[in-house]
C-alpha positions in Angstrom: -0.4 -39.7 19.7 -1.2 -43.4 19.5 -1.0 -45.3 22.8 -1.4 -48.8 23.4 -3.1 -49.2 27.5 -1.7 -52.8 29.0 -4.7 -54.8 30.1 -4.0 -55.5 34.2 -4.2 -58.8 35.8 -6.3 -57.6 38.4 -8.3 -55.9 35.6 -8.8 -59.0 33.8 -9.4 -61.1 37.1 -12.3 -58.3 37.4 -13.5 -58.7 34.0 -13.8 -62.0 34.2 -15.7 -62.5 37.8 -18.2 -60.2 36.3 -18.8 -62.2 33.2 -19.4 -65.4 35.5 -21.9 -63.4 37.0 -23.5 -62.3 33.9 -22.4 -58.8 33.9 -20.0 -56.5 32.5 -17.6 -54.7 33.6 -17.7 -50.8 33.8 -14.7 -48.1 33.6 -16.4 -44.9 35.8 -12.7 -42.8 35.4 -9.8 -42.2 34.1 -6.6 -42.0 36.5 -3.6 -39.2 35.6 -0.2 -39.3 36.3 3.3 -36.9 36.1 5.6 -40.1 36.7 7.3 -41.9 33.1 8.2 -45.5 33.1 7.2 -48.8 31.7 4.0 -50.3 32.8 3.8 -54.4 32.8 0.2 -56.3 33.5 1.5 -56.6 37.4 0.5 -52.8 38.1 -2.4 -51.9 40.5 -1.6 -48.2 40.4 0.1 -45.7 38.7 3.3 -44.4 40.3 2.3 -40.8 40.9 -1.6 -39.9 40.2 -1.9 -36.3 40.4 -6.0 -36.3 39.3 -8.6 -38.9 38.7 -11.3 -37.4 36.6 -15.0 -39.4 35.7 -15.3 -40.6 32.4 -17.9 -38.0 30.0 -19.0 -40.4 27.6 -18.1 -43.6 26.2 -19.6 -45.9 23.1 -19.2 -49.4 22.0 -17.4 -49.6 18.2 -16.8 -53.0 17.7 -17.4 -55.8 20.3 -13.8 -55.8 21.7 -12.9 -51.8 21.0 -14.7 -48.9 23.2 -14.5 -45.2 22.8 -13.5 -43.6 26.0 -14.1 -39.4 26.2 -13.1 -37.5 29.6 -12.0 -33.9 30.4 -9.2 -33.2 33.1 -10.6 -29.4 34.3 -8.0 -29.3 37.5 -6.0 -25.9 38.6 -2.8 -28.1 38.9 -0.2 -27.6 36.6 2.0 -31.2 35.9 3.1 -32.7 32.4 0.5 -36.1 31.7 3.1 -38.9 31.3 1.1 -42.0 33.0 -3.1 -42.8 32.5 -5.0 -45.6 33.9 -8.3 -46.8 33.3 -10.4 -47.1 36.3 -13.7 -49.8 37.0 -16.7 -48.7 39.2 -14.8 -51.2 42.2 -11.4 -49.3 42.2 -9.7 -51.7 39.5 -7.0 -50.2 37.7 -8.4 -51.7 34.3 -5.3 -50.8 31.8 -2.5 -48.7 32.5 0.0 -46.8 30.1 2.9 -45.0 30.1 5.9 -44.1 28.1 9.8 -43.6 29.5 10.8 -40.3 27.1 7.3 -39.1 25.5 4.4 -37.6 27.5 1.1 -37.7 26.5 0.1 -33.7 27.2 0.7 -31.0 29.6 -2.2 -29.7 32.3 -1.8 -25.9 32.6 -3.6 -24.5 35.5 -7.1 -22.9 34.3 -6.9 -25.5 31.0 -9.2 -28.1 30.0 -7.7 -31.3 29.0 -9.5 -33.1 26.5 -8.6 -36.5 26.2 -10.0 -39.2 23.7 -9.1 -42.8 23.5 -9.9 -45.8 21.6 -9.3 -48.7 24.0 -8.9 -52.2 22.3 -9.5 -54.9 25.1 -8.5 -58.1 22.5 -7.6 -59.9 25.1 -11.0 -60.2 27.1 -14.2 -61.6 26.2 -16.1 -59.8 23.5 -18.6 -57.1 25.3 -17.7 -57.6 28.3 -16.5 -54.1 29.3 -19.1 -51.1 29.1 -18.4 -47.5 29.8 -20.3 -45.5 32.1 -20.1 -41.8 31.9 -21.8 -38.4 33.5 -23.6 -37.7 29.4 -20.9 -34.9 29.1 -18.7 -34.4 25.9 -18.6 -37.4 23.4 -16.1 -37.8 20.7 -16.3 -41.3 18.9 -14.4 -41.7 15.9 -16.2 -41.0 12.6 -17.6 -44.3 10.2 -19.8 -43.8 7.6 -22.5 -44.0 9.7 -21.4 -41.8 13.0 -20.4 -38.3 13.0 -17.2 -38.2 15.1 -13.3 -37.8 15.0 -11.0 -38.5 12.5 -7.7 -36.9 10.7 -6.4 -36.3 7.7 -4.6 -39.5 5.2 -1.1 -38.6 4.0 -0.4 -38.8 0.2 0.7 -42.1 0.4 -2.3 -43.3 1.7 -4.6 -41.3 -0.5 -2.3 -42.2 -3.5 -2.8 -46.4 -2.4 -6.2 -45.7 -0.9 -5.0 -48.1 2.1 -7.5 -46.6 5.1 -11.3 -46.4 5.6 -11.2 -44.5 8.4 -9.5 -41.4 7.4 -10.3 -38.3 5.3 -8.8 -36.7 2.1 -7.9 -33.1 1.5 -8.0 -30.7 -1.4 -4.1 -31.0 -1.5 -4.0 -34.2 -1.2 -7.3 -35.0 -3.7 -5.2 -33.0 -5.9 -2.1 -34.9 -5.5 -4.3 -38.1 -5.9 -6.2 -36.9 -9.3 -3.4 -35.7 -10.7 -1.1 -38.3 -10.6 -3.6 -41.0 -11.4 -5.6 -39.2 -14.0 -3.4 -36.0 -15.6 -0.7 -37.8 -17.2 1.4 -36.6 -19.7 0.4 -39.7 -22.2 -3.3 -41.4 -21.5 -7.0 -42.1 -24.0 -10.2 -42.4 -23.8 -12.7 -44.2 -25.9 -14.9 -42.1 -28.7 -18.0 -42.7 -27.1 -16.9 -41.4 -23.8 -16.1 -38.0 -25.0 -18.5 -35.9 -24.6 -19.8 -33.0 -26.4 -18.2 -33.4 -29.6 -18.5 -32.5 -32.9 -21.3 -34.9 -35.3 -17.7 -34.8 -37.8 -14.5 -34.2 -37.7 -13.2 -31.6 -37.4 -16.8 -29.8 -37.8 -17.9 -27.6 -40.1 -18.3 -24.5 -38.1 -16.0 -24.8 -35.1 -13.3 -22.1 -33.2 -10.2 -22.1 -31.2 -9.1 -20.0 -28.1 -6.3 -17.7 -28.7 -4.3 -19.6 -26.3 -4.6 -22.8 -28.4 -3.2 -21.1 -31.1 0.7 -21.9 -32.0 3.3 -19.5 -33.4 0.8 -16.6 -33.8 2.7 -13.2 -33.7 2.7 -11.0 -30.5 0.7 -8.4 -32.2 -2.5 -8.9 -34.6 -1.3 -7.9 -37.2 2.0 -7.4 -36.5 3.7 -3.9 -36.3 6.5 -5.3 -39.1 5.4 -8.3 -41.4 5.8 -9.0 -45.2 3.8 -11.1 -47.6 5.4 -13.6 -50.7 4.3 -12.2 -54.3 2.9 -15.5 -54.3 1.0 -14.7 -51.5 -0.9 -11.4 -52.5 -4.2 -11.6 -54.6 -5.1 -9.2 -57.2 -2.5 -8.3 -58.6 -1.7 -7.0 -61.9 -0.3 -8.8 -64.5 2.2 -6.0 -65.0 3.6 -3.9 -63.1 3.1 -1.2 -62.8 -0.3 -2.1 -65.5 -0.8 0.1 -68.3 -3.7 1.6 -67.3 -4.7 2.2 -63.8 -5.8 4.1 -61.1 -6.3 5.0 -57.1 -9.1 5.9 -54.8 -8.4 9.3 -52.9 -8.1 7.2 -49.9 -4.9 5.7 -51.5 -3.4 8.7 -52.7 -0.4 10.2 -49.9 0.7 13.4 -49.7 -2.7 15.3 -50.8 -3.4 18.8 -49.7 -5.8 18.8 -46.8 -7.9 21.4 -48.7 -8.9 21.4 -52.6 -7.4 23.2 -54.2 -4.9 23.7 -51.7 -4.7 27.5 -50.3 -0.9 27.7 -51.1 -0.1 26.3 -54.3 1.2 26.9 -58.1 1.0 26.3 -61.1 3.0 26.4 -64.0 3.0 29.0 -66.8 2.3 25.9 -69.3 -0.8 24.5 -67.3 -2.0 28.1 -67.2 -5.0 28.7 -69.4 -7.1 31.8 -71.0 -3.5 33.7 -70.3 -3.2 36.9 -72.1 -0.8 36.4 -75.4 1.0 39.4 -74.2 2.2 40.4 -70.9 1.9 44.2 -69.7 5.6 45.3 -69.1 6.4 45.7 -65.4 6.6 49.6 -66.4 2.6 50.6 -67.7 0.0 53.2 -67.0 -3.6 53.2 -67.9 -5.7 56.1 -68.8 -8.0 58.0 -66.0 -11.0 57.1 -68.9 -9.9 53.1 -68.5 -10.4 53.1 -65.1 -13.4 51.3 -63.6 -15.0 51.4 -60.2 -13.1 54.6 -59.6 -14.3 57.4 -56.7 -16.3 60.3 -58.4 -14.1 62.4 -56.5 -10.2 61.0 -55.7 -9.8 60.4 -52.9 -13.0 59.9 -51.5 -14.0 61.9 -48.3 -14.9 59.0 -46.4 -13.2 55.4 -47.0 -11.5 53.1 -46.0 -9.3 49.7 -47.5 -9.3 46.2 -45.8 -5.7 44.9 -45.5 -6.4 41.8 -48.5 -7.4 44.8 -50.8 -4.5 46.6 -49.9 -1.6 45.8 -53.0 1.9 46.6 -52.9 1.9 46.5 -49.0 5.2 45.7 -47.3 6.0 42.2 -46.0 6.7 44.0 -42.7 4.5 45.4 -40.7 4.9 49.0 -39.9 7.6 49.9 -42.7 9.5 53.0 -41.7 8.6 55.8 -43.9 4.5 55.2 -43.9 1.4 56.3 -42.2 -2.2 55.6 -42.0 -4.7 57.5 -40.0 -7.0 55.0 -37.5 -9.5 55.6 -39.3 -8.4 53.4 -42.1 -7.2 50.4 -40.2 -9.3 47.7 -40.4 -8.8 44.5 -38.0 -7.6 46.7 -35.5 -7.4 45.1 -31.5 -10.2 46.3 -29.7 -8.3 46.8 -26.7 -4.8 48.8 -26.9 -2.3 48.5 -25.8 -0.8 45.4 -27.0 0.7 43.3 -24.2 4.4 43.4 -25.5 5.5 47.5 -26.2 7.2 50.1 -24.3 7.3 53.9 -23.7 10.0 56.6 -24.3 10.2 58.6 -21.1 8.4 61.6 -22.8 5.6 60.0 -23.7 4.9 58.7 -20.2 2.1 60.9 -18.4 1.1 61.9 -14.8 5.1 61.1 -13.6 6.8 63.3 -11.3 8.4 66.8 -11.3 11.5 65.8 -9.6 12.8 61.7 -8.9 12.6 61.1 -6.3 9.5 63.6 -5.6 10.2 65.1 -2.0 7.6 63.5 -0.6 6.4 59.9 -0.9 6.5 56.9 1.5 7.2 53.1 0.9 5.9 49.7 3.6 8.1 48.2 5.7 9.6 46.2 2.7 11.9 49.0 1.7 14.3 50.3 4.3 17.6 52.1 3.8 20.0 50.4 5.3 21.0 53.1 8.3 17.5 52.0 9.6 18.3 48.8 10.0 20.7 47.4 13.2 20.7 43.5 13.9 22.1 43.4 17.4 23.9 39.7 18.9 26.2 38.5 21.9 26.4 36.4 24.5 25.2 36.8 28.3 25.8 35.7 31.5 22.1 34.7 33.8 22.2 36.9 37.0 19.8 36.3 40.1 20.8 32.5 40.0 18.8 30.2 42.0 18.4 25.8 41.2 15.8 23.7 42.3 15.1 20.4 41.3 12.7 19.1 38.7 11.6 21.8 36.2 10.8 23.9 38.7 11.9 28.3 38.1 10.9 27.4 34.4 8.8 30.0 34.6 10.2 32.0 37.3 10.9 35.3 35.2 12.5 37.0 38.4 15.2 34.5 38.9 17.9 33.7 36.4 17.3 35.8 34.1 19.5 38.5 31.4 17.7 41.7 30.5 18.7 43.1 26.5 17.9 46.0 25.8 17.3 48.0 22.1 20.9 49.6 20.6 21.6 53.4 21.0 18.5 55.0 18.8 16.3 52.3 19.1 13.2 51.5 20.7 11.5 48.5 21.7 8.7 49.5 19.2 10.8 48.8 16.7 11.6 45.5 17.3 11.1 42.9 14.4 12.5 39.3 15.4 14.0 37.8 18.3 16.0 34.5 19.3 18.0 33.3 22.2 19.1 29.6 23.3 21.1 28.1 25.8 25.0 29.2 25.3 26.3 27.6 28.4 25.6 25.7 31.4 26.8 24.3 34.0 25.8 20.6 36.1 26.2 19.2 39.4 25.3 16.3 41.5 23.7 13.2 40.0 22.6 14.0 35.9 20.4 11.7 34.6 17.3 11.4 32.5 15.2 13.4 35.1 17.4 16.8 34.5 16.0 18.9 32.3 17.7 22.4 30.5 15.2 25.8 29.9 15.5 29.1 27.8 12.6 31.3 27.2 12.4 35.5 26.5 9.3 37.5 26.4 9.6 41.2 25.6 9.0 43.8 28.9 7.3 46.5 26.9 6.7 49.1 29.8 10.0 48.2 30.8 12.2 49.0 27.6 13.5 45.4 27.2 13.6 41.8 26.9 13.6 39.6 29.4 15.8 36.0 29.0 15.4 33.2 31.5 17.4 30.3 31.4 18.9 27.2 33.7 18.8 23.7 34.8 17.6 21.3 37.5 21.4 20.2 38.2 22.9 23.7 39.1 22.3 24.1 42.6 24.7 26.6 43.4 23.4 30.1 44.5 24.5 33.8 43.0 28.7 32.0 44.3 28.1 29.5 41.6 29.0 29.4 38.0 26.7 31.3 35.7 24.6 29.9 32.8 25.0 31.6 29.6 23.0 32.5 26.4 23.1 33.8 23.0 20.9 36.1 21.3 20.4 38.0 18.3 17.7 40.7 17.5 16.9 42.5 14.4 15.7 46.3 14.7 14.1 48.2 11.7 13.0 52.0 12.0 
């Protein structure tokens, strides 16, 4: 924040004994305060230093205006609301404070950095220097020093009103834009560069996105064309004589001639003048390419030479041996078909056959028992925590197989807490248990269950639990 230090009268009566002696006066520290108020030129102190702290650095800007840089490095923790400015003598220089607004807040284990700017208009020009211990320096930036400075505001980038500030992007932006990108503005021909030796040039293009009106798709999917439009076109229509490429022609078979087609009887040439009734016979003498014996021992016919076969495949009242079907699958069966029960070979005498045996999958259902209830916990005994969790000889319920049943033949088991009971104080330490293992040797299995809050011997109320097992011999 900006502050403006009140030069002293006893810092200006110090200043100016100096400068009769031909020296300048020198600000060693910087004094720190927690008390708010208004300062007047009267003040030889501040009302409630908490740290004075030496001055780091310090250079001259202009004759009447020095740069001031010091670091407050305390363990004290206090809100900065009063600063003085300290000569080598004692001499509170210039003072300043503000009744509502503090300057910055010391946390313990913080640096401080402070950085002022001290205008001394009011005295003699150079005649305060700065002496600091060569630490941290901080002067404000000029075209010609490296330093501090912060960032102009639009309106101040828009007027260009400061020297002694910098511009950003944003702000650049806000500035270019609003002085250069106007919706109306010209430049002069012989600015322009990079264009055309006429207008417009012989040879030029256009993006696509300078293009107006063009259609969403190139061409589009539905468009028309003015007879006016279209070139090459006949003088009638359709012309007298004509033709099209096969390219043009729709509807074409996809093989020449086409493997299932017709003709008529007229477009049918080199036909016979008469046509054999459908009843006729040929002599044996007629005959060409026939067997010298009929049939042949040894032939066969492939299906395309086979005429006057049925449409159907297998008709009912026909036979061929193997032998004479051609194409046949090399593998056989074919995957769909079935069987008659006669036909089927290697089955059994008798169904079912007397002895056979089936996995564990199949069971008849008087070898299966699924057996359920609820018991009570005997042996009871609490202690606290979880501990008995795992004390299988204390609360505990023993189940044993059903009547014909073994514990061989035991196939699933579950059991869980039914009821229990609490006392004393439940909270989120209390804790509930069930577990079961199966006693082999023993002919059962053994359930133990309880809590951390039943602390009531065998007199007490008993914990309960279901269960339900599934038996398969």
């Amino acid at each position: 924040m900006p502050i403006s230090p009140i030069i002293t009268n006893a810092g200006l009566a110090a200043v100016l004994n100096a400068t009769d002696d031909g020296l300048s006066a020198r600000i060693t520290h910087v004094a720190l305060g927690d008390n708010a108020w208004t300062p007047d030129n009267t003040a030889v102190a501040l009302q409630s230093e908490r740290q004075r702290v030496a001055v780091s650095n310090g250079s001259r800007i202009q004759p009447n205006q020095i740069h001031i840089t010091a670091v407050e490095n305390g363990s004290t923790n206090y809100w900065i609301r009063e600063l003085g400015f300290i000569l080598d003598d004692g001499t509170l220089l210039a003072v300043w404070s503000d009744p509502s607004q503090p300057l910055a807040y010391k946390a313990a284990g913080v640096d401080v950095l402070l950085a002022f700017d001290l205008v001394l208009s009011a005295l003699p020009d150079d005649s305060v220097t700065v002496v600091g211990t060569g630490g941290v320096n901080l002067p404000p930036a000029t075209e010609s020093i490296v330093g501090v400075l912060r960032f102009s505001t639009r309106n101040e980038a828009r007027t260009a009103s400061r020297n002694d500030v910098a511009v950003s992007p944003e702000n650049m932006r806000f500035h270019s834009d609003s002085r250069y990108a106007r919706t109306v503005h010209r430049h002069m021909w012989e600015n322009i560069l990079a264009k055309p030796s006429r207008f417009p040039p012989a040879g030029h293009e256009h993006p696509w996105t300078e293009i107006n009106e063009k259609p969403a798709t190139y061409p589009p999917s539905t468009h028309s064309h003015s007879w006016a439009q279209t070139t090459g076109k006949p003088t009638t229509f359709p012309p007298s004589s004509h033709s099209h490429s096969w390219r043009q022609t729709t509807g074409k078979p996809t093989t020449f001639p086409p493997s299932d087609h017709s003709h008529s009887w007229n477009q049918t040439t080199g036909k016979p003048r008469t046509f054999p009734p459908s009843s006729h016979s040929h002599s044996w003498t007629d005959t060409s390419g026939k067997p010298t014996t009929f049939p042949p021992s040894s032939h066969s016919h492939s299906w395309t030479d086979t005429t006057g076969k049925p449409r159907s495949f297998n008709p009912s009242l026909h036979s061929h041996p193997w032998g004479e079907i051609t194409g046949k699958p090399q593998s056989y069966v074919p995957n769909p078909h079935q069987h008659s029960w006669s036909e089927t070979t290697g089955k059994p005498s008798t169904f079912t056959p007397s002895s056979h045996d089936h996995d564990l999958l199949y069971f008849r259902k008087d070898n299966f028992n699924v057996s359920s209830g609820e018991a009570a916990i005997t042996n009871r005994y609490s202690r606290q925590w979880h501990l008995g969790h795992d004390d299988w000889d204390r609360n505990y319920v023993n189940i044993y197989p059903p009547r014909g049943y073994i514990m061989a033949q035991l196939r699933g088991f579950t059991a869980s807490i039914s009821r229990v009971y609490f006392a004393g104080n439940v909270n989120r330490e209390d804790i509930m248990w069930c577990r079961f293992r199966k006693e082999i040797n023993n002919g059962y299995i053994r359930v133990i269950a309880g809590n951390n809050e039943n602390r009531v011997d065998t007199a007490g109320v008993a914990a309960y639990i279901n269960y339900m097992a599934i038996w398969v011999r």
